[in-house]
C-alpha positions in Angstrom: 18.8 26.8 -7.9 22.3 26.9 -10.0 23.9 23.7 -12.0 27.5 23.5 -10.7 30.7 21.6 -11.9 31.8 19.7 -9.0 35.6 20.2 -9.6 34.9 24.0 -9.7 33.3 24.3 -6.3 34.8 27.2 -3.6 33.6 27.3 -0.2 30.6 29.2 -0.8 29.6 26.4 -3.3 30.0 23.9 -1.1 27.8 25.1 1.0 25.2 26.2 -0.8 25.4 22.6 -2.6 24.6 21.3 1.0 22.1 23.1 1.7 20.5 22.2 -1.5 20.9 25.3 -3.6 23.6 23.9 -6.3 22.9 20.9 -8.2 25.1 18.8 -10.7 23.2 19.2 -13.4 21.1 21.4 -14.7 18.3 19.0 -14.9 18.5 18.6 -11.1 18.2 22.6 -10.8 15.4 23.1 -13.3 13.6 19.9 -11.4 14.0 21.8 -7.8 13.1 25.0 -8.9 9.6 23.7 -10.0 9.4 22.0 -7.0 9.5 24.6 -5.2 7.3 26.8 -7.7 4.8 24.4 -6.9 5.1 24.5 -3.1 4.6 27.8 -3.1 1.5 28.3 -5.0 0.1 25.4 -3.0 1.0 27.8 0.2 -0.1 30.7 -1.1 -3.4 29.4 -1.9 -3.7 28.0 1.9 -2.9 30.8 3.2 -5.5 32.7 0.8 -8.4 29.8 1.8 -7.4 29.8 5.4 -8.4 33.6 5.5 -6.0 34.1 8.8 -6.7 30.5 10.3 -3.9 29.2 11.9 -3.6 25.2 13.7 -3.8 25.0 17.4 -2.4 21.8 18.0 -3.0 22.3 21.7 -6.3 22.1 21.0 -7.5 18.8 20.3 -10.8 19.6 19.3 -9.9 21.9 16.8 -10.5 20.3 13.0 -7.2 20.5 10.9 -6.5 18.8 7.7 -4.4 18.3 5.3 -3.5 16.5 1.6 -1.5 13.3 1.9 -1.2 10.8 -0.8 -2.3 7.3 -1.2 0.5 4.8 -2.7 -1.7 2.2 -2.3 -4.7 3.6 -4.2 -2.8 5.8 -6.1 -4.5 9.1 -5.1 -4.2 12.2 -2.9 -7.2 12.6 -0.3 -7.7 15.0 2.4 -7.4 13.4 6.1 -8.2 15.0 9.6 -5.4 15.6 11.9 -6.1 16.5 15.8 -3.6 17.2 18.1 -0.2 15.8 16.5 1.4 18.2 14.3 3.4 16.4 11.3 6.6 17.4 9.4 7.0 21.2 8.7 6.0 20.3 5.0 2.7 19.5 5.8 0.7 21.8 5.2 -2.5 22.6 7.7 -6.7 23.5 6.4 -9.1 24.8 8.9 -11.8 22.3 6.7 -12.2 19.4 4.9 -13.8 21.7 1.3 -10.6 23.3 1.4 -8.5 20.5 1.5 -10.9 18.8 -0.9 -10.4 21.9 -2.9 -6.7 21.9 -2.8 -6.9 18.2 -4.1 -8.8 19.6 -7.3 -6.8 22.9 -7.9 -3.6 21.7 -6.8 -3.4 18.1 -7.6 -0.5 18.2 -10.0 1.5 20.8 -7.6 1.2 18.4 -4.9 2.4 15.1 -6.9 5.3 17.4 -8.5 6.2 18.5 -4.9 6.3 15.2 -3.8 7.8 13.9 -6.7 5.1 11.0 -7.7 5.1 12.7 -10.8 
């Protein structure tokens, strides 16, 4: 991410500030970048838990989870998903212990992603 002056902005600024890539300050760059820091740890260590797993949301027997938080209880908890297949940012566990896992190891990443921190 890159703080930008908004008078200064060419093309190429522009739209990289669409996109998301520029930000006004540099508060709102530092912010994003450990946003996504944090996203990508969280995939990384899916992908490293996962060992290979993949969701196949075609089948509906198969067990996927995944970490969602809780406004009203004010907690992140692991919940089963079937056969619908949520926003691209979600991200899917072949078992509950992993996403329980996640929870534990990743619980600050998670709220920093999602910006309840």
């Amino acid at each position: 991410s890159v703080r930008i002056n908004r008078d200064d902005r060419d093309s190429t600024d522009n739209r990289l500030f669409e996109i998301g890539e520029y930000h006004l300050t540099a508060e709102e760059a530092i912010k994003d970048d450990e946003r996504k820091k944090a996203r990508m740890r969280i995939i990384r260590r899916i992908e490293e838990l996962n060992d290979g797993w993949v969701p196949d949301f075609e089948d509906e027997d198969e067990d996927k989870f995944s970490v969602h938080y809780d406004h009203i209880e004010d907690n992140l908890t692991a919940y089963p998903l079937f056969e619908w297949q949520e926003h691209e940012s979600c991200l899917y566990m072949k078992s509950m212990e992993i996403a329980e896992q996640m929870i534990k190891e990743h619980g600050d990443d998670y709220k920093l992603l999602w910006g309840i921190v």
